[in-house]
C-alpha positions in Angstrom: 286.2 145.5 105.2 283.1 144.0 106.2 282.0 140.3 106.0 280.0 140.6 102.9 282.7 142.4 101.1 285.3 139.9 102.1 283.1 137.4 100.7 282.8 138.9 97.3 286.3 140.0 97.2 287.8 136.7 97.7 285.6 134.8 95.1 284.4 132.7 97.9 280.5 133.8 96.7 279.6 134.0 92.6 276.0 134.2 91.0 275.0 132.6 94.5 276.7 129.7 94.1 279.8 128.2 95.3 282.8 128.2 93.1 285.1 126.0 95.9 283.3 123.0 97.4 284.0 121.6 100.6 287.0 119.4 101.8 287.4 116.8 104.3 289.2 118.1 107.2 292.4 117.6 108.4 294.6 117.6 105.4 297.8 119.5 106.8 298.5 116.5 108.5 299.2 114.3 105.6 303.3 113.5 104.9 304.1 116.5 102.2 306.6 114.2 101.1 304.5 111.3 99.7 304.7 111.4 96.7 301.5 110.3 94.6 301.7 106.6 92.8 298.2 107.1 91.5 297.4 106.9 87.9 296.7 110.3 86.3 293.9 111.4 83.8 293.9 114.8 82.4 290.5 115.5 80.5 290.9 118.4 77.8 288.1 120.0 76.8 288.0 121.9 73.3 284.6 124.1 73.2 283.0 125.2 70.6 282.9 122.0 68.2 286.6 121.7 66.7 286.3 120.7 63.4 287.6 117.2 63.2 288.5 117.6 59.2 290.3 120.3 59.3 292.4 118.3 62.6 292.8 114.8 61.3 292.7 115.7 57.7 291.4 112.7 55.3 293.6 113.9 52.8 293.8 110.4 50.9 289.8 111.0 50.0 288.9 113.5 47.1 285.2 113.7 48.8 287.3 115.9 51.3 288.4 118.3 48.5 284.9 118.5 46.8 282.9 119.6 49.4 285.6 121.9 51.2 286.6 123.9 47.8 288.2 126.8 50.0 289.1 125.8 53.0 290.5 122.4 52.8 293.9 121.6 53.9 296.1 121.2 50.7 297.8 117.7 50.4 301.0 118.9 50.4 301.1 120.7 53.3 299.4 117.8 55.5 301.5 116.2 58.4 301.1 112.7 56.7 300.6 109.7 59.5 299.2 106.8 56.9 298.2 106.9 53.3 294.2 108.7 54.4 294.7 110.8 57.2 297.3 113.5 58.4 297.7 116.2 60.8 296.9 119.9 60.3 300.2 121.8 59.6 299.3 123.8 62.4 299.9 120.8 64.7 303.6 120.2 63.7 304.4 120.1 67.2 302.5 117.2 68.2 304.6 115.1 65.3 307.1 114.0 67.7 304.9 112.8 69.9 303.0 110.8 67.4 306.4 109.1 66.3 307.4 108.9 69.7 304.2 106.3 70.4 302.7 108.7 73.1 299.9 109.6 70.7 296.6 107.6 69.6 293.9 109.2 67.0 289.9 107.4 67.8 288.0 108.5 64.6 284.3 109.0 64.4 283.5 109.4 67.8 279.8 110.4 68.9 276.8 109.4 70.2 272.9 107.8 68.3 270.5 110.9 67.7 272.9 113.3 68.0 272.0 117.3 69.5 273.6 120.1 67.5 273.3 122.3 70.6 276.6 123.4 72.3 275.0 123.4 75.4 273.2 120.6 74.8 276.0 118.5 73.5 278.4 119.5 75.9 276.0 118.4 78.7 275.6 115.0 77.0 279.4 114.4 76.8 280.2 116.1 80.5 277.3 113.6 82.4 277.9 110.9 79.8 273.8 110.5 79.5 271.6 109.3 76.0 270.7 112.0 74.0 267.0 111.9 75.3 268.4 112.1 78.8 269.0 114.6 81.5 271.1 114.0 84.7 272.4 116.7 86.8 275.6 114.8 88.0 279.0 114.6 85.9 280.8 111.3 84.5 284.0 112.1 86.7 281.9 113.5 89.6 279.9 109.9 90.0 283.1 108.3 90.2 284.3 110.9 92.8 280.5 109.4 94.6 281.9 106.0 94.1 284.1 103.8 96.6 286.6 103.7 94.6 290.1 103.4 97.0 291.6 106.6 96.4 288.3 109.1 95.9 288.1 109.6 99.7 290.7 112.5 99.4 288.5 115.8 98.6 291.2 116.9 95.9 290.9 113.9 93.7 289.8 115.9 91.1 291.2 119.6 90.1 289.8 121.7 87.6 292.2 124.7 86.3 289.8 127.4 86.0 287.4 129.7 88.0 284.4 127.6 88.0 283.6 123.9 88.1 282.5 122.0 84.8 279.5 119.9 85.4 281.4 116.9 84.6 283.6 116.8 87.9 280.0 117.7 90.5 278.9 114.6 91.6 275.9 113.9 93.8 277.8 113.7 97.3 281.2 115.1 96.2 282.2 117.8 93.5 285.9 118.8 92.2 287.5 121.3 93.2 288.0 124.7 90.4 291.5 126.1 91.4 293.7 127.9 88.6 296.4 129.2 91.3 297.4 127.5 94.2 299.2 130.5 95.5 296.5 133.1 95.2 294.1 130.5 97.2 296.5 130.1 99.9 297.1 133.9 100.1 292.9 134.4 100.5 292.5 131.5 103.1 295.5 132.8 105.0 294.1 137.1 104.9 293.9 138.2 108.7 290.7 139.0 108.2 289.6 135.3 106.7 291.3 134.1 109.8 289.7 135.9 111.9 286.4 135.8 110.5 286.5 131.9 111.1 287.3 132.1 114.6 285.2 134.9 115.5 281.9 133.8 113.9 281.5 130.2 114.8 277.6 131.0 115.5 277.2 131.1 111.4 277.9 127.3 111.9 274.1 126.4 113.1 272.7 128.5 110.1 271.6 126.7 107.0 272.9 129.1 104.0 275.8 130.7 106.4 276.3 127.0 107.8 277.5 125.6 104.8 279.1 129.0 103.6 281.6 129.2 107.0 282.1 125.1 106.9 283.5 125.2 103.3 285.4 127.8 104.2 287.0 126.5 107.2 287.8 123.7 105.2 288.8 125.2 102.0 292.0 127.2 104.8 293.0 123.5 105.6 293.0 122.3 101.7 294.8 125.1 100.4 297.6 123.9 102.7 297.9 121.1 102.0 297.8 122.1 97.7 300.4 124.8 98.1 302.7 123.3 100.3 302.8 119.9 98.4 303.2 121.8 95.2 305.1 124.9 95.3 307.8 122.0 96.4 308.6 121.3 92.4 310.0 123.8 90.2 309.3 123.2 86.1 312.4 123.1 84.4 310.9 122.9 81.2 309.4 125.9 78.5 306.0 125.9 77.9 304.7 128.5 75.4 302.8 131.9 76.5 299.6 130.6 76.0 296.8 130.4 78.7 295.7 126.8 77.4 299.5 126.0 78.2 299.7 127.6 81.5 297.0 125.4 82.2 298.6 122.3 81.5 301.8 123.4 83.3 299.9 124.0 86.5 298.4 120.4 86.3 302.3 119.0 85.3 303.7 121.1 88.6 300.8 119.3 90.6 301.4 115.6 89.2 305.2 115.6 89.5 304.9 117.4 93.2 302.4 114.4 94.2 299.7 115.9 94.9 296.9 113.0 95.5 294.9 114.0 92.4 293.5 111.4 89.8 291.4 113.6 87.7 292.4 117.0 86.0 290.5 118.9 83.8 291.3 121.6 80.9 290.2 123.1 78.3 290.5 125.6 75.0 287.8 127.3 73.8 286.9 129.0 70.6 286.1 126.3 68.2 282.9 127.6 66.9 283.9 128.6 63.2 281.0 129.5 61.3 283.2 132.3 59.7 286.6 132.2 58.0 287.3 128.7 59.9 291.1 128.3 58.3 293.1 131.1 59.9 290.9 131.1 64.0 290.7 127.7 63.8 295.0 127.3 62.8 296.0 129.5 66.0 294.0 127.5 68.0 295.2 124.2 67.1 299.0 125.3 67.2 298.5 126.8 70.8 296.5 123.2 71.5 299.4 121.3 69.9 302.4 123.3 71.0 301.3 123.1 74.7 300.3 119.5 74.8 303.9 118.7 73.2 305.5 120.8 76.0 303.0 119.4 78.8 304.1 115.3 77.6 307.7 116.4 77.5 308.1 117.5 80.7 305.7 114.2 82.2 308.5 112.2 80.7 311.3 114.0 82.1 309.9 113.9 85.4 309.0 110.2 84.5 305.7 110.9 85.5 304.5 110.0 81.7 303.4 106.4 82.2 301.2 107.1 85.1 299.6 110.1 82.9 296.4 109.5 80.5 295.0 112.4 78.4 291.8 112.4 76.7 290.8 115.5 74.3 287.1 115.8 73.1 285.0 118.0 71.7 280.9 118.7 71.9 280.3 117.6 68.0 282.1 118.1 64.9 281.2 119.9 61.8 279.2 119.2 58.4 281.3 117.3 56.2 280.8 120.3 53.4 281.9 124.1 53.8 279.2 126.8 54.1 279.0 130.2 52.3 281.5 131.6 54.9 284.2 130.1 54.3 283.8 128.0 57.7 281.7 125.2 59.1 278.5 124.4 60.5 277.5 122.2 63.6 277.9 118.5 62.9 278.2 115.2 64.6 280.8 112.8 65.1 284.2 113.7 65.7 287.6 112.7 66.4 289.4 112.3 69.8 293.0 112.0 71.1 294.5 110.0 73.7 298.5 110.8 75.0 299.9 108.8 77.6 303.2 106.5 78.2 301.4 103.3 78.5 299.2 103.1 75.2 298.7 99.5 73.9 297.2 101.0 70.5 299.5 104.0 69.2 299.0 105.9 66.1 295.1 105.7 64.4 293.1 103.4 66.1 290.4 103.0 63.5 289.3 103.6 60.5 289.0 106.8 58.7 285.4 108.6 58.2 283.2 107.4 55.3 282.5 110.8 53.5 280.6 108.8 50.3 278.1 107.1 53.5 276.4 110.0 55.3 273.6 111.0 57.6 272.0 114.2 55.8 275.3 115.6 55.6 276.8 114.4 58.5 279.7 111.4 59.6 278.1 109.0 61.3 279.9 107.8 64.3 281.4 104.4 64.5 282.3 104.4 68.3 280.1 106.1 71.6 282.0 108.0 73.4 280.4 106.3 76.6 283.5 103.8 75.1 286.1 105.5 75.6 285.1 106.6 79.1 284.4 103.2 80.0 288.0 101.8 79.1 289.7 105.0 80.9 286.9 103.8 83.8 287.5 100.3 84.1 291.4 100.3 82.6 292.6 103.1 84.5 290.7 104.8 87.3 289.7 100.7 88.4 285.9 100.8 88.6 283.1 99.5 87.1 282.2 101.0 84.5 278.4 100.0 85.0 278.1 102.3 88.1 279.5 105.6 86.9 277.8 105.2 83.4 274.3 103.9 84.1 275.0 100.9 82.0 277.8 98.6 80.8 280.1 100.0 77.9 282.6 97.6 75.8 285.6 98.7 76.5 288.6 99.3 73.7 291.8 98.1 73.1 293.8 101.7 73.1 294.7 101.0 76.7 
């Protein structure tokens, strides 16, 4: 095999771009039995625009039932949390956890002069920037850029997939994308790979190659250190056969093996339901529900649930009324969730959305999303909010 074809092979090389970025070097020598006593955030990402009526249901409003004639939730068959709002049946699973206090709903969530765009939208919420602004850097990746104590370690933020998100590449320092530990330590440890980094030291000095060789040599040493520390603690728990749940089990095998990791990052896609939204939309939030619910379980039996935060957001919502296809269009605000062990605000944190005071159709939001990053900034990762975000955010009470 020759160096080029090693390179594609091993998925070191991808549209020209770099899927792993580069570590600091050496990691192996780091205790693999210090265990992490860093405070956890998981960041889930549902793409598409989930429809946050059809999720929190505002069953208590007959607005809801007028302009969704056919595929509104029926009363009777809503998870009921308060008099207003209730869970999608699909979402059973996540009931426990909502009586168990490890659950808080934030309604009306957005952003002023909202962009319909997925791409768009999802940029705006991943580099937490104003709607008439453009920044190439990611909320989580300026705080990997910031001083903060603990952001020195390369692996302080893990995304479980093939590619990095935007939100975790900051200016100096990036996340790293990693769905299994294994298969990167298997790569990094080929004879070949080996070889190739001994034998072609002269690529150092080049600019492209440079780069190419020193992530490399670096990426061996990190993928040491990740496999050892993890493959250490075996799950005892069942997580459904899902991929969104094998996700989350792969960041709950790295938090309660202490790996040094503050930020994770997953996500579930699908959400767009222009068409028949009731039935795509249903699976989706059952295999979101019943993996969270498995993922919180085994934190707290690993007592690993107090350290852990999880935020879930979406790009947008969708119009408050139905189209002609039995699904939705792209809206605006929307609702998020927050799990964790330590919440200080369980249950619904605010009111419900006003569906007799619109914008052209649309909720408007009561709370910026730049809010909710700025308490998990300031009350859990322990920075200033005001340097990752560009400007100062009031924080909220759900932590």
């Amino acid at each position: 095999m020759n160096r080029r074809n090693f390179l594609r092979n091993t998925g070191f090389v991808a549209a020209g771009s770099l899927f792993v970025p580069a570590f600091m070097k050496p990691l192996e020598a780091m205790a693999l039995d210090e265990l992490s006593l860093y405070k956890n955030l998981v960041v889930v990402q549902l793409s598409g625009g989930n429809d946050g009526l059809n999720t929190v249901i505002p069953f208590g409003n007959d607005i809801y039932y007028q302009k969704r004639k056919s595929i509104a939730i029926k009363p009777e068959e809503v998870i009921k949390l308060n008099d207003m709002q209730g869970l999608n049946p699909n979402m059973a699973a996540l009931q426990e956890i909502y009586d168990q206090g490890w659950m808080t709903i934030i309604n009306d969530v957005g952003y002023p002069n909202p962009d319909r765009s997925h791409f768009r939208s999802m940029d705006i919420w991943q580099t937490g920037s104003d709607s008439n602004q453009f920044l190439s850097t990611g909320w989580i990746g300026r705080y990997l850029d910031s001083n903060c104590q603990t952001c020195k370690f390369p692996y302080t933020a893990i995304e479980v997939d093939d590619s990095l998100s935007l939100a975790m590449k900051g200016q100096t320092k990036k996340g790293i994308a990693l769905k299994d530990p294994a298969a990167l330590f298997r790569n990094t440890n080929d004879p070949f790979f080996k070889a190739m980094l001994q034998n072609d030291k002269e690529h150092l000095d080049e600019d492209n190659l440079g780069y190419l060789y020193k992530t490399m040599i670096e990426t061996s040493s990190s993928a040491n250190y990740i496999q050892n520390t993890s493959k250490i603690y075996q799950s005892k728990s069942t997580y459904p056969t899902s991929g969104f749940a094998n996700q989350l089990k792969t960041v709950s095998k790295f938090i309660s093996s202490g790996l040094k990791t503050r930020v994770y990052y997953v996500s579930l896609s699908g959400f767009d339901t222009h068409v028949n939204q009731i039935g795509q939309q249903g699976n989706l939030l059952k295999q979101y529900s019943e993996g969270m619910a498995a993922f919180l379980k085994d934190l707290k039996s690993n007592n690993k649930l107090e350290d852990t935060l999880v935020v879930t957001f979406s790009e947008f919502g969708r119009r408050v009324e139905q189209n002609a296809s039995n699904g939705t269009d792209h809206g605006t605000a929307n609702n998020m969730f927050v799990f964790g062990g330590k919440l200080k605000k369980q249950g619904i944190f605010n009111a419900a959305p006003n569906l007799s005071d619109l914008d052209t159709g649309d909720l408007k939001y009561q709370l910026d999303f730049r809010q909710v990053y700025g308490t998990i900034l300031d009350k859990w990762l322990d920075v200033n909010n005001a340097d990752i975000l560009n400007k100062k955010f009031n924080t909220l009470d759900f932590i």
